[in-house]
Every structure is written in structure tokens, then in C-alpha cells.
N, C-alpha and C positions, 0 to 999 in steps of 0.2 A: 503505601509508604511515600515520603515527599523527600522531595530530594535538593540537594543544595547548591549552587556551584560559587567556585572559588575565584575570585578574580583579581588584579594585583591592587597593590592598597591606591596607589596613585588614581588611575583610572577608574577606580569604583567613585573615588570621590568628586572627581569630575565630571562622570557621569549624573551622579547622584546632584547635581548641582542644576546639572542641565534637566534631570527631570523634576528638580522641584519649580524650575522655573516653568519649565512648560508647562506641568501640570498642575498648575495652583491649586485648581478646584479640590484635584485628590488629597493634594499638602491637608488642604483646610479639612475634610472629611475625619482622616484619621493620621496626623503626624507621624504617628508615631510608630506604625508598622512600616515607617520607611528609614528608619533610622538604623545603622548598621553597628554592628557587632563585632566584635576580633576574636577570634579563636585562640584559646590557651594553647602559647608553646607554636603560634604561628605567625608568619608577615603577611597575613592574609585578612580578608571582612568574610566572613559568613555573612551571608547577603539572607535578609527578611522573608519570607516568605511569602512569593507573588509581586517581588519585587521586580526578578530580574526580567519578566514579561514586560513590564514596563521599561525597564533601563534599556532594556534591548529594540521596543517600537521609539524610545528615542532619538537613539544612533540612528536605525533606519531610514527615520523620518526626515532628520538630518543631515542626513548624508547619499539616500538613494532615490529621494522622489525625483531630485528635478533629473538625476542620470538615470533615470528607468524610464521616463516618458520620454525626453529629447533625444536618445538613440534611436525612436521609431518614431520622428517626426517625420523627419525629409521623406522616408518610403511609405508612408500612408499619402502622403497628399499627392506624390505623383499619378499615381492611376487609382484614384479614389472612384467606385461605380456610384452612379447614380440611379437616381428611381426610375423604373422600366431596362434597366440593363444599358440604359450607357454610359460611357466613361468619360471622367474630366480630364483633358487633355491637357490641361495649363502647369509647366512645366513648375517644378515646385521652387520654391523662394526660401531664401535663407531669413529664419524667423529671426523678430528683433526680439531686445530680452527683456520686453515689456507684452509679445505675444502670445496667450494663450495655449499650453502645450496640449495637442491633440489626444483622445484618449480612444484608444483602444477597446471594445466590449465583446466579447465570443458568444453566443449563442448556439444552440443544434436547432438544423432544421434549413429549409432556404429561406430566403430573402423575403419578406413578409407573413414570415411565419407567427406566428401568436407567440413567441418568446422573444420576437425582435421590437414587435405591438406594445408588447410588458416593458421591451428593454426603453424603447420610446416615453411610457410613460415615465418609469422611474428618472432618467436622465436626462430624459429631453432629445431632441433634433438634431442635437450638434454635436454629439460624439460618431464617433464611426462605430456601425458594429460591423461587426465578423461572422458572416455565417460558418457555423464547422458543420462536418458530417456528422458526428455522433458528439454523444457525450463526453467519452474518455480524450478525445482533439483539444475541449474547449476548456477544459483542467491541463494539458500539457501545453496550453498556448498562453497559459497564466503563468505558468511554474517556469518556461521557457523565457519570460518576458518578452514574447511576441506579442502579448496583449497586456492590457492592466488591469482588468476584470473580467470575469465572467458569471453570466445568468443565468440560473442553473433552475428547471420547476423541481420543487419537493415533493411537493404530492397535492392532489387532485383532493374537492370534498366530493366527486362522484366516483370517482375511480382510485380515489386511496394513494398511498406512498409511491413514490416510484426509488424502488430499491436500489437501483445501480450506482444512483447518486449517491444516495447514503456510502456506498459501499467504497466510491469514489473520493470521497472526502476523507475517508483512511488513508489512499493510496498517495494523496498530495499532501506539500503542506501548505492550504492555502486557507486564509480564515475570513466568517462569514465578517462581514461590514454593513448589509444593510437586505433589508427584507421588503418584498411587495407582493400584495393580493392582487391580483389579475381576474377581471370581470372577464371571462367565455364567452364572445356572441360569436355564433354561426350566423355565416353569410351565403346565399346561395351567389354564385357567382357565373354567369353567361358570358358569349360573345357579343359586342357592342350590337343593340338593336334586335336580337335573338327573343320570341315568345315563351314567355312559360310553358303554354301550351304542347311545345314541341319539344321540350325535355324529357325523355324516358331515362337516361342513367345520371347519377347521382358518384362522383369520385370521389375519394380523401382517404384519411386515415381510420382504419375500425372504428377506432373509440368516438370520434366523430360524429360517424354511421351512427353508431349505435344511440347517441345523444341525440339525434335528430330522426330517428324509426318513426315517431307520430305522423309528423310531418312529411318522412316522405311517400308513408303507407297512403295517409291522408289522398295524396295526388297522384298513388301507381307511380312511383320513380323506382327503379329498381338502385338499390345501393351497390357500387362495384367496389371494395375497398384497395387502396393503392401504401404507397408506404409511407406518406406525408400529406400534410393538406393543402399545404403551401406548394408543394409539389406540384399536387395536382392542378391547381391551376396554373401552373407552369407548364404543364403537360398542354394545357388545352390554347394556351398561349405560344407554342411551337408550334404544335398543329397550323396555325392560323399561318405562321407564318411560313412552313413547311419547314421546318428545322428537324435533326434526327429525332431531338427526344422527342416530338411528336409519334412518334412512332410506337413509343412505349404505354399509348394508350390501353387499356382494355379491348380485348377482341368488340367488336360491333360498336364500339363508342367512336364517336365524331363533334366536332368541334359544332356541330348544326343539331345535333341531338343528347347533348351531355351539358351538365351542368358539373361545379368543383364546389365543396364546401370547407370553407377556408376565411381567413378573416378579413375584414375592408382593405387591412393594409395590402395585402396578397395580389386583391384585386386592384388595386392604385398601382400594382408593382407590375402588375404583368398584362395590363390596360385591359382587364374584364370589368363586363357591368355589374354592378351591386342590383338582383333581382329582390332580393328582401333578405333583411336583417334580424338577427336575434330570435331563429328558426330552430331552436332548440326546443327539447323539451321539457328542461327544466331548468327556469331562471336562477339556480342557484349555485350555477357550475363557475366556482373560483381554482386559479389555481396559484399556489407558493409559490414564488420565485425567491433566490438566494444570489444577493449580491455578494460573490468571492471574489477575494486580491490577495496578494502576497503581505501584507499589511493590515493590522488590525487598527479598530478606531475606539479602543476600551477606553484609552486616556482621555478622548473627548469628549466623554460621556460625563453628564454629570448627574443631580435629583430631578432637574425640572424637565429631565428628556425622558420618556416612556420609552425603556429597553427591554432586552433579552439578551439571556445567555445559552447558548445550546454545549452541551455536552456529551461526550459518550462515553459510558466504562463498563465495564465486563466484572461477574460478582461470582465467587465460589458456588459451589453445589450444595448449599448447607437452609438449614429450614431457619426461615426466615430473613435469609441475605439482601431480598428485594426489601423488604418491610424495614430495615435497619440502614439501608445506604437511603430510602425516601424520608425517615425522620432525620436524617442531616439538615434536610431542607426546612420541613416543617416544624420541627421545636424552635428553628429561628425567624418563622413567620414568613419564610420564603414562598412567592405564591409559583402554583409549576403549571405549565399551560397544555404542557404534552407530554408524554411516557411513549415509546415504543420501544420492543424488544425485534431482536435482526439477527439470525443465525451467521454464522460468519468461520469459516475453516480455520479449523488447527494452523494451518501453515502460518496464514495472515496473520493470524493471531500470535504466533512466534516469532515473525518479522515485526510486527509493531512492538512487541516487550524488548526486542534485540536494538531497536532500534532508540526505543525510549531509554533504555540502559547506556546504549552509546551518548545519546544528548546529554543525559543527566549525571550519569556516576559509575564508573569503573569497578566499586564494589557492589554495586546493584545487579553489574552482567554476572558477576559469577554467584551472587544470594542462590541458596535452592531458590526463591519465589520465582525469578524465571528459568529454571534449569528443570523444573517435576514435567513430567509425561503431562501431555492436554488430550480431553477427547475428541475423535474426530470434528465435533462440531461442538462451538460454545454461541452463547446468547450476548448479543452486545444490548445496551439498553439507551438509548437516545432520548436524552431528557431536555425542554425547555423550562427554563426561569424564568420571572417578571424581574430580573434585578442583571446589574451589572457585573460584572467577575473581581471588581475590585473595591467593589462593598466590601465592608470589613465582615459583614455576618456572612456572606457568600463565602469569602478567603478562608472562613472558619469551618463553615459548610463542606468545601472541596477537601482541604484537609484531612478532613473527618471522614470525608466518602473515600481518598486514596490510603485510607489506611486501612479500610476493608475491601478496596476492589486493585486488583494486580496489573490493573491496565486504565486510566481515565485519561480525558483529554479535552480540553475547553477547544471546541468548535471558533469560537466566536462572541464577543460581547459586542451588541449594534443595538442604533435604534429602532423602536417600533414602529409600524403602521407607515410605511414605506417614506420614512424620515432618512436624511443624507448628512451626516458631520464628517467634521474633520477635512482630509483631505479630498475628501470624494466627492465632498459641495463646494472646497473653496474650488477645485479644479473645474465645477460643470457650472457654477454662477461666473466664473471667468471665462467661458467657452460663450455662454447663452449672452454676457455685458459685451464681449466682442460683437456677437452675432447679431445685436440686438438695433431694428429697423432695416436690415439688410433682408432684401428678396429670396426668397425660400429657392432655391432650386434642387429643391429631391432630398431624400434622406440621404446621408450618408455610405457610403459602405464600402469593404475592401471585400474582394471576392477570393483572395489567396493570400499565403503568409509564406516567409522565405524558408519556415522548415516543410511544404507543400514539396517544395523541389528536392528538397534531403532526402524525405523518404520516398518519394517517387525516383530518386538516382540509383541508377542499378552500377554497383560498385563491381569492379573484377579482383576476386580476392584468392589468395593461392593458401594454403594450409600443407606446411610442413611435418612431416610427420602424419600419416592414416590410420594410426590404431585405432580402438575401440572409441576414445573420444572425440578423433577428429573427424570420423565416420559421423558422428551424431551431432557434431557441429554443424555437417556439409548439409545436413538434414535442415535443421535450423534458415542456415542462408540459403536455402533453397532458392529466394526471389533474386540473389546477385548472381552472378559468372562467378561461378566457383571451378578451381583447378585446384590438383593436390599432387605432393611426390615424399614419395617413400623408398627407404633401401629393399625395403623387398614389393615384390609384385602384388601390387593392391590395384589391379587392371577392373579385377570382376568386382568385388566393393565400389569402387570410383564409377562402374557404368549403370551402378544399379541405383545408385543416388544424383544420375545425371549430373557426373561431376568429371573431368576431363582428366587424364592420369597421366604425368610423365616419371618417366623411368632415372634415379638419381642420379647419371651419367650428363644429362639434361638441363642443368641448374641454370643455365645461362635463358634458355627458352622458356623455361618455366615463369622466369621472374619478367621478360621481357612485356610491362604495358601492364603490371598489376599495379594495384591503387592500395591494397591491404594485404599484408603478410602475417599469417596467423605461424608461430611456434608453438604446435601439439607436441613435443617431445620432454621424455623425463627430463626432471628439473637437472640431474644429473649430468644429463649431456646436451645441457642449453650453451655451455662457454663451448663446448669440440663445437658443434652444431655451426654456430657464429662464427667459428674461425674457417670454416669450410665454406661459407658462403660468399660471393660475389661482393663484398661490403660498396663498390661503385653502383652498381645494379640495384641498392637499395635506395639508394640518394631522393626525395619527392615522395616515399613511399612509407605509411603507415605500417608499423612494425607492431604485434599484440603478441603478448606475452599471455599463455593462462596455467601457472603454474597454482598450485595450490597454497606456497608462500609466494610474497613479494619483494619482500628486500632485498634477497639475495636477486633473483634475477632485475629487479630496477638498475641494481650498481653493476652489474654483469652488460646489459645495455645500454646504459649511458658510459659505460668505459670503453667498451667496445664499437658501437655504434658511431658519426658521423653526426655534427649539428645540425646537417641538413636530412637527417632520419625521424619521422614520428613517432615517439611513445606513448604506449600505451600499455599499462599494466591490471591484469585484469585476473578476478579468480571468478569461475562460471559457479557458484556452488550448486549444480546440479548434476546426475550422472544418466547417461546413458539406461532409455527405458523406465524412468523412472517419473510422477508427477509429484506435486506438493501435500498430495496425500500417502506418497509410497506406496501408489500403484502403478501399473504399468499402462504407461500410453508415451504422450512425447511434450504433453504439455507443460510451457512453461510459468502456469501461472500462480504467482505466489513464493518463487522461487528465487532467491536472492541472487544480484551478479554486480559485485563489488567490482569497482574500479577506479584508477588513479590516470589521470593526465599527468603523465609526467612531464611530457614535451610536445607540446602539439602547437604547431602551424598553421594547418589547414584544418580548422576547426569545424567546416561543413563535411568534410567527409569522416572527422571522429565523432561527429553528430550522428551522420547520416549509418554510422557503424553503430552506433550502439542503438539507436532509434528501432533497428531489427530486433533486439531482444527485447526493450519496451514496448513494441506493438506486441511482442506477445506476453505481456502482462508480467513479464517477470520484474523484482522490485530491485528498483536499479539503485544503490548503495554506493555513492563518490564518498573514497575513505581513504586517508593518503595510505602508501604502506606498511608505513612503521604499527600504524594503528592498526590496520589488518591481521597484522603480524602477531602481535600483544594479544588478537582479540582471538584469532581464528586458530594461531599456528597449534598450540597446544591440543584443541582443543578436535583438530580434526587428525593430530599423531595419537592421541587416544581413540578416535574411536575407528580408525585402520588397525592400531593394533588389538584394538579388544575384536573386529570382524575375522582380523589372522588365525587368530588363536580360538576361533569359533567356526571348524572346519565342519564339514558336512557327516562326518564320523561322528563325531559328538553332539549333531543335530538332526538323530533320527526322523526318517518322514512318519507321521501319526494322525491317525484320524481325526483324532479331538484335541483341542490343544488351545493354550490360552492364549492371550491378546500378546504379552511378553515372551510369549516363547514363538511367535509370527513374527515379532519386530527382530529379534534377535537372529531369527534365519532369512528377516532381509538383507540385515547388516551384513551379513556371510554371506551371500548373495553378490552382494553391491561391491563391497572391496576383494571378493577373491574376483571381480571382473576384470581389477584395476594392475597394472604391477609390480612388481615387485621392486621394480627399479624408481615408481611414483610412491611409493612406499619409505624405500630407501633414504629418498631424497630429503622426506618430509624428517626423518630420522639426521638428516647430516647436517643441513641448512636449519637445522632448530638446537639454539644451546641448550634448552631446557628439554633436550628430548632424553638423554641419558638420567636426566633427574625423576621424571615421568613412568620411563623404564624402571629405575629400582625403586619408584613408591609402588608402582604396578607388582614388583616380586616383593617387596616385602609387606604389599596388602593379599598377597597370596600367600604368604609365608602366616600371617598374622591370622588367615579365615586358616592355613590348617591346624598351628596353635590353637585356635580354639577349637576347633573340630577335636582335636586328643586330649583336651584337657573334659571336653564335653563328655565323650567315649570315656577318658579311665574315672570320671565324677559318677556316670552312669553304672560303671563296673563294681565302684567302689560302693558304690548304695547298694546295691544288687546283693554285693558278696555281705557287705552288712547286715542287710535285710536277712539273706540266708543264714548267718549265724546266729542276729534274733531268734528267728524261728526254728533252730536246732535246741537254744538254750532254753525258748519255753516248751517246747515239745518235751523238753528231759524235767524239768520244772514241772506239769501235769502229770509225767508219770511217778515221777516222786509224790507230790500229793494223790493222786489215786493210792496209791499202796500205801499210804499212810490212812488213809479213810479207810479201806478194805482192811488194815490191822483192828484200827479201833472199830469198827462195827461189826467183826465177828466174835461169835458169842463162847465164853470159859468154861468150863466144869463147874467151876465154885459157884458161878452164877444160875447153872440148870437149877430147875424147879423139881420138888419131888412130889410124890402122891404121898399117901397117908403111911403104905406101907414102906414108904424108904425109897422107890423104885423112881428113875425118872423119868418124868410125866412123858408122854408122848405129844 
């Protein structure tokens, strides 16, 4: 299904003005899928379809390139690293507005790792990268706009897809811009002046090793693998200089007997000698890199640039669904470069339909298509095109595929063959026409980002209220100073979550020197609550609400609360003991946790707050609360009341038992945990919960109407049927006795012999 959105007639047309201008080339392609429409009986444009993608990287582009890069100018250049680890010290300058704006690049891995090697080729010398730890950093430092792209490998042609990325590019929204094949040379790598000959171990990463077995069998080097390749010569370049990480060698490896295999850059980074190059064993090891940014470059595209479009959608269980979303493509001549299919959880898979329901359309979240039970695991399918996404037979194509798949999504439309448009070249040909005859000194690089210090701050946070959820919160912030108080003795709970416990007589000591005040108490008694509290004692200090609505307590806190108090309104949708499959563990991933800035000041530590449930994977959903409200409130007073009334009485324990009748005794499970007074609440603070309630009795009223009408319909044929067969039962004895008259034989008719007698 494709969806529409409404936007006010003024602004459409201004917009639409502004993208005809920019984007000529699409103008001239096909006019006329740009051209807008009014809806019967409205002041509104029904906006074209695959228009608003565009209308929308207009404004963008308009409006947030030059304030997304010059907020992270001045703190990149002050302590910019340079190659081999030192730093520019040259205190940073106030840029003129003819200057070049810095660019940002994240990669995983350290500092001359073969994805910085990639990042170099694609963009050249003159951008800074970023090295991050992992993968999921270098997507949160795009999405954060600590950086402005990121360089991501896809997949390998000897070692195949690397899934997390795939998996990762669900979890953000950030879209592909531009693509590069990266040639693989291994380099063996020594200490300056070191013989081959006295190399016996071999470090890096498995995959590495394993790419380079001929060679190192060839010369008895023993392979050690370590956790990176780039690493490792960074391992053996501490050594040298006796730094700790030298320590973290391999048992028996030495800086006099160990070799690192890793790329040239690696070795230029951490001053090893380049032994030999290109020590692989097979010259055919490329690997994908994926240039992301918050920003697409479809509109730059035009016929005479060689692109792609990547997508991914998800397709029912029915014979032949793959075969019929692929002829989309192919009866329009579409050529497709890649297919892969990606298992991917129920959960995600219910957070990205909730989520595409919110972006798109308000009667799409309550359609059964995203409301029916999913199986635990569905199949995503990740498709390349030879064509751009706002080809007209493409636009035709997508259409066609979202009306048979319940979930799709354009990754990205970029150019091919590691080509750079749009803003991503005028910004790195301005960077390289700046830099250009000026003396190389070192690659660029920043070695940390300002949210490094967020989630390394250990926050002291108190939690009012210790019942069942605020136990499982303490669980959670495990990593901050956690303290909690309650009216009753939660001494032994509090020491077994190593969590400090004051007694509610205490209120003054408790709050003394907290940075975050979490209210775990029924939504019921959040105003007593607040009026009991020290409201001075708050003043500087982040106040979090997690009620399961939000409006009511947003206006409850900001009526109550102090201008110089933090908001923060939040619903955790997860419960104690439970995961995103509805099993039991603690994990949070997959698992939604909406929230609203209502009022925040100190924006690093409501960063550095909510950054603890994002490291652990849960999908963090900024929604103001009205829309929470509309979306969530109903929808979770149904289903507390349907757990209520499905008490353990009427959910005998059984052997054998179906998939629906185990969900049903979690849901019983899950809300008789919860109670009655979070229950309540959901029932007082929702106007539509009384309406809710009597469609709930009188769709009970309606299943037993049918049930008696079913029963006396069944009775009534029954007794039917029984008098049928009374009246033909009496009907066969009537004709039997009518045949048995006529077929017995008279007197008149006997036969006589000769003498008169009758015959025998």
C-alpha cells in the first residue's frame, strides 16, 4: 500500500517551485508526476507519488547543509590527530564564509584500518575520519550529527555479506549516497629494519589469517588471530614503545619475533616497515563500502550518471510472492544487480510497520495489515537496481512492489562505480581546491566525539517508587549510581540490585547530589507524589516520568515543577522479564521506548540518559505526547483489560496447547504482574477508555447473542429433523400395509383341480 501525505496548499506550492527549480533535469524527465492535485471536499494537494521524497531533500538541502557541518567545525580542528598519533595543536580559527566546511567520515576499526584506506580513496586526504569502535557508533554518530557520513563494508566477494550492517540500516534513518569497491592488499608489516627471517607469528584479524594461510604456511609463520588488523599493528607499535596496549600481545609474541598483517596505511600510521605487499591468496578479495548520510542525492542524479537503487521489503507467505514483487522490475526493463533474502525478528519487524504507519498515515496504524499476529521470524529481501528511484518506470515499479509487500523501503538512490554528486562532491572538491599545493602533513583524524564523554558519564540517578518496574529499571542503569525510596521496605530488593535504599522519612538525603529523578509510581499518585517532594531540592535536576500515558502527567509536571527542572517524558514499552520475542531474559532489544523532551537544558545529560537504553538496542521512538497518546493509549487499556479478565482460572496449565493459547497466557502473565492501580490509571486519564469498555461488553454481549441464536438454530433443525423422520417412519408403515393388503391372495382368485378341490 502507498501512502500520501497532506500538507498546506501555500507551502506545497512553494515548495514545489523550489523543487522544480532545483531539479531541472527531473522537471524535464517526466513533468508531469510532479504536478499536484486537490482532494475533493478539501484545502489541501494530495501530493504525487514520490514526490514528497523529493520536496522533502529540498527543504533539507536548503536549509540544513551549511547548519549541519559549521556546528562541528570549530571542535574538529582543534585537536585534530594526525598520522602516527600526534596531535595539531594549533588553536582553531574562526572560519571565513568563503572557507571550506570540514567533513566529518566515521568508520569501525583503528586508525589505518582498510575501511579508512577505502574512506581515503573515495574522498580523498582532506576530510577527517573518525575512527569508532564498532559498527552500531558509526550509524549513531551520523544520526547524532556528530558526523556527516559514514563508511560502512557490505559485504566481502570472499567472505560474503556482513549482516549487521544490513540489519543496521533498518535501525537508522540514514540513506545510501554513494558506493566504492575496495581492492584488499595484505601487507606484512615489521618493526623498522627487522628480518623476515625472524618472524615466527603472524597477528590480525581471522579473516585475514585465513586469506593469507598459503603464504604464511609457505614460511612456518604461525598465525595468532587478534580482534583487528589495524590493531595489531598497533599492538606491536606500543610494544616498541612500551605503552600498555603493548601488553595485550599474544603470549610468546614480541615486537623482534612477530610480524602484523594489515594494510600500508596501518603501517605509515603506526611507523612499521612494509615487508611485502599484496600477500594474499587470492587477488580477488574486494570489499563494498556504503557511503551513508542523513541526506539523499536522488535528485542529482540524472541519465548520463551510472546509478543504483537499493531496497528492502518483506513479502507474505504465499506461492509465488517472490516471483511477482521481481516481475515489478522486469516487465519494465529494470535491470537488478543483487537479490538477498535476511531473516530478521518479529519484533523489528513490528517496530518498522509502527513506525512507517506513524511517518505515513494514521489510518494505515490501525489497518488490520499492520495489526495481524507475525511469525517469529520473517525474511527481508534486499534488492539492487541499475536505475535511479525517481525514474518514472522505477516510481511505477515501487508502487507495484508496496502493494504486494506490507513493509518496503528505498535504502538509497547514488551513483555507481564510486562516483560522488550532489553535495558530497561540491563539499570534498572545495575541501581538495582549498588544499590544493599545500604540504601534506598526515591524514586527518579525530580520535573521539562529544557523545564518547555522554556515555562514558556515570550519571547518579534516584528512582522513586521500587515496585516491580522500578526494580527492573535499576537493573537496566546498572552502569550509573543508582539509589531508590519507597514507602515500604524495599531494603532487600535494593541490595540485591546494588542499588542504595533510603527509607521515605529521608526525602531530603535521598535527592541530595542526584543528576536524574526517575517517578516509578502509579500514574494515579504522580500529582500526591509531587506535592510531597522537596520541589527546591529539584531545581538543576532531570525529572523522568514513565507513565504508560503522557499527557496527563506532561501537564501535571510542567504545572507543578519549577523552570529551572528537566523534562522528560517517557513510556519504556517493555515489562519486567520479558524480551522482544516474549521470552524471558532482560533483553532490551527491539523493544520500543518513546519519549518526549519536554524541557531540557542540559541536553548532555538527557543524552547521556537515554543513550543507556540505546546501547542496549532498544528503538528509541521521539514522539511528542499528544501523539503517543492517540497512538498508544487505547491500545494498551485494551490489552491490560483483555490480560484482567484472562485470570489463571480460565487458563488451565496443558500439555499440548497452541501458539494462541501461550500468547494469551503471557498476556495474563505480564499484566496481572502489573497493578491495579497502573491499570486504573490507564482507565481514568484516557477519555476513550469508558467507550472501549462498553464496545468490549457489548462485543461480549454480541459473541453470546450469537452463541443462542447458534444453539436454538441447532435445536430447531434437530427437533425438525426429528419430526421429519417421525412422519416418514409413519409414511413407510402406511405403505408396507398397503403392499401387504394388495399382495395377499382371495378365495375368488384360488385355483381349483379338476374335481372342484383347491389346488394345493
Amino acid at each position: 500500500m502507498d501512502f500520501h501525505r497532506r500538507l498546506p496548499l501555500g507551502l506545497v506550492f512553494t515548495v514545489l517551485v523550489a523543487s522544480i527549480v532545483t531539479t531541472h533535469h527531473v522537471q524535464a524527465e517526466s513533468p508531469s508526476r510532479y504536478l499536484p492535485s486537490r482532494t475533493k471536499g478539501s484545502n489541501s494537494i494530495l501530493l504525487p507519488k514520490g514526490a514528497l521524497s523529493e520536496i522533502r531533500s529540498v527543504i533539507e538541502s536548503s536549509t540544513s547543509q551549511s547548519s549541519d557541518l559549521s556546528s562541528s567545525s570549530s571542535s574538529i580542528i582543534s585537536s585534530t590527530p594526525l598520522r602516527g598519533g600526534a596531535t595539531q595543536s594549533s588553536s582553531p580559527a574562526t572560519p571565513s564564509s568563503s572557507a571550506p566546511k570540514p567533513i566529518r567520515v566515521a568508520f569501525q576499526g583503528e586508525a589505518g584500518a582498510y575501511s579508512e584506506k577505502s574512506l581515503r580513496e573515495l574522498l580523498g586526504p582532506n576530510v577527517i575520519a573518525v575512527p569508532r569502535p564498532n559498527f552500531e557508533s558509526c550509524y549513531r554518530a551520523v544520526a547524532s550529527k556528530e558526523c556527516d557520513y559514514a563508511l560502512m563494508p557490505i559485504e566481502n566477494s570472499l567472505g560474503g555479506s556482513i549482516h549487521e550492517n544490513y540489519d543496521l540500516m533498518l535501525r537508522y534513518d540514514l540513506t545510501i549516497v554513494a558506493e566504492h569497491d575496495f581492492r584488499v592488499r595484505h601487507c606484512l608489516l615489521t618493526k623498522p629494519g627487522m628480518d623476515v627471517k625472524n618472524i615466527k607469528y603472524a597477528i590480525s584479524h581471522s579473516q585475514a589469517l585465513s586469506q593469507c594461510d598459503n603464504y604464511l604456511r609457505a614460511r612456518g609463520i604461525t598465525p595468532l588471530a587478534t580482534y583487528d588488523t589495524a590493531g595489531s599493528a598497533k599492538m606491536i607499535s606500543s610494544a616498541l614503545r612500551g605503552d600498555a596496549f603493548g601488553r595485550e600481545m599474544p603470549e610468546g609474541c614480541t615486537p623482534d619475533n612477530t610480524a602484523a598483517i594489515a594494510s600500508d596505511l596501518a603501517g605509515q600510521t603506526f611507523g612499521l616497515e612494509c615487508k611485502q605487499e599484496g600477500i594474499e591468496d587470492d587477488d580477488s578479495n574486494f570489499t563494498r563500502f556504503l557511503l551513508l548520510g542523513r541526506r539523499g542525492v536522488a535528485q542529482h542524479l540524472n541519465k548520463k550518471i551510472p546509478c543504483k537503487t537499493s531496497l528492502v521489503f518483506t513479502l507474505p507467505n504465499s506461492a509465488g510472492a517472490l516471483y511477482k514483487s521481481l516481475a515489478c522490475f522486469s516487465l519494465r526493463d529494470i535491470d537488478m544487480s543483487k537479490i538477498e533474502s535476511r531473516p530478521m525478528s518479529a519484533a523489528l519487524l513490528n517496530y518498522l510497520r509502527f513506525k512507517s504507519a506513524v511517518t505515513y498515515s494514521k489510518e494505515a496504524a490501525s489497518s488490520q495489515k499492520y495489526g495481524k499476529d507475525l511469525p517469529r521470524f520473517r525474511y527481508l529481501f534486499y534488492l539492487d537496481i541499475l536505475s535511479s528511484e525517481l525514474d518514472e518506470g522505477v516510481q511505477n515499479a515501487l508502487h507495484h512492489l508496496r502493494e504486494q509487500s506490507d513493509y518496503c523501503r528505498v535504502l538509497g538512490s547514488y551513483p555507481a562505480k564510486s562516483r560522488l554528486v550532489g553535495p558530497v562532491a561540491e563539499a570534498v572538491e572545495a575541501l581538495n581546491a582549498a588544499n590544493a599545493g599545500k604540504p601534506s602533513t598526515g591524514d586527518l583524524r579525530l580520535k573521539k566525539l562529544p557523545s564518547d564523554e555522554d556515555e562514558a558519564r556515570q550519571l547518579k540517578i534516584g528512582l522513586i517508587g521500587y515496585g516491580n518496574f522500578g526494580n527492573y529499571l535499576s537493573q537496566q542503569l546498572s552502569q550509573h549510581e543508582v539509589r531508590c525510596i519507597d514507602t515500604l521496605d524495599k531494603s532487600k530488593e535494593a541490595e540485591e540490585n546494588n542499588v542504595e535504599y533510603y527509607p521515605n522519612f529521608d526525602m531530603t538525603n535521598f535527592l541530595q547530589g542526584l543528576d536524574v529523578v526517575i517517578i516509578t509510581v502509579p500514574m494515579i499518585e504522580l500529582e500526591e507524589t509531587l506535592e510531597s517532594l522537596p520541589v527546591d531540592k529539584l531545581r538543576n535536576k532531570l525529572v523522568v516520568e514513565v507513565c504508560p500515558l503522557n499527557v496527563y502527567p506532561k501537564t501535571v509536571l510542567t504545572r507543578m515543577l519549577p523552570s529551572e527542572v528537566d523534562i522528560l517524558c517517557t513510556n519504556p514499552m517493555f515489562s519486567p522479564g520479558m524480551n522482544a520475542d516474549g521470552q524471558s531474559g532482560k533483553s532490551l532489544d527491539g523493544l520500543p521506548f518513546v519519549y518526549e523532551k519536554v524541557r531540557i537544558r542540559d541536553t548532555s545529560r538527557a543524552d547521556s540518559f537515554l543513550s543507556t537504553f540505546e546501547r542496549a538496542r532498544a528503538q528509541m521512538v521521539e514522539m511528542a505526547s499528544e501523539d503517543h497518546d492517540a497512538y498508544v493509549a487505547d491500545a494498551e487499556f485494551v490489552t491490560h483489560l483483555t490480560g484482567r479478565l484472562l485470570d489463571r482460572n480460565l487458563l488451565p496449565v496443558t500439555p499440548v496447547s497452541s501458539r494462541e493459547y501461550a500468547a494469551l497466557c503471557d498476556l495474563a502473565d505480564l499484566t496481572g504482574n502489573d497493578t491495579f492501580d497502573l491499570f486504573y490509571g490507564m482507565f481514568k486519564y484516557n477519555d476513550r477508555a469508558k467507550a472501549l469498555l462498553d464496545k468490549m461488553r457489548d462485543n461480549l454481549a454480541s459473541v453470546e447473542r450469537k452463541l443462542a441464536a447458534k444453539e436454538a438454530y441447532l435445536a430447531a433443525s434437530a427437533e425438525m429433523k426429528n419430526s421429519e423422520r417421525q412422519k416418514l417412519l409413519a409414511e413407510c408403515k402406511m405403505l408396507l400395509r398397503e403392499m401387504a393388503k394388495t399382495s395377499a391372495p382371495t378365495p375368488s382368485t384360488e385355483s381349483k383341480d379338476e374335481e372342484g378341490k383347491p389346488s394345493s
